[in-house]
C-alpha positions, -999 to +999 in steps of 0.1 A: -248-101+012-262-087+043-233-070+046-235-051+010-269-039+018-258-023+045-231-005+029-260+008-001-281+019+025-247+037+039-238+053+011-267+054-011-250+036-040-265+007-061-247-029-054-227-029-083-210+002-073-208-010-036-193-040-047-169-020-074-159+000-044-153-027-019-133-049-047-111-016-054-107-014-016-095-048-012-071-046-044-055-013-029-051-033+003-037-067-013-010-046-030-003-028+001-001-058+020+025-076-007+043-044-012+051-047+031+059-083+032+086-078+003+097-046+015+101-069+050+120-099+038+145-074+018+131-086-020+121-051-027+135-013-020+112+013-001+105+029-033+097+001-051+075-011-025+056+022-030+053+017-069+042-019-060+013-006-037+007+022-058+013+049-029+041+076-021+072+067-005+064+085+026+028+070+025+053+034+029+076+047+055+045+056+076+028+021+070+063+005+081+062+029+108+032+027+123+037-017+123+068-010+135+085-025+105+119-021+103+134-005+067+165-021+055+181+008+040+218+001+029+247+032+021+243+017-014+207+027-013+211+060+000+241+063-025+208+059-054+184+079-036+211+109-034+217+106-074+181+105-079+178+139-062+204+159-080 
């Protein structure tokens, strides 16, 4: 709770909107975090880890990036991605 009233005196919000704000924080994170681990262990494509986390493809590719998270990317999936464009 200490930890709230820090964060109102931060930002000059009431604690209910510090608390909305942290529990939309930690939701974006959550899915993130799910979307990665999937994305990781093959379950899920790159895009559909982005819809999962509720960011942009590239926003993933950076994530996977910057944790050095390798993308497994088959000819099949590029084979979609290239219809997609057209």
């Amino acid at each position: 709770m200490a930890q709230i009233k820090e964060i109102e005196g931060e930002t000059q919000a009431d604690r209910a909107e510090v608390i909305r704000r942290l529990l939309d924080e930690g939701a974006k994170q959550y899915r993130l975090k799910k979307a990665i681990a999937l994305l990781r262990e093959g379950k899920v494509t790159i895009s559909r880890a982005a819809e999962i986390a509720g960011v942009s493809v590239w926003d993933i590719v950076e994530v996977t990036h910057a944790k050095r998270i390798p993308i497994p990317y088959t000819a099949e999936d590029l084979r979609k991605s290239l219809e997609l464009v057209r």
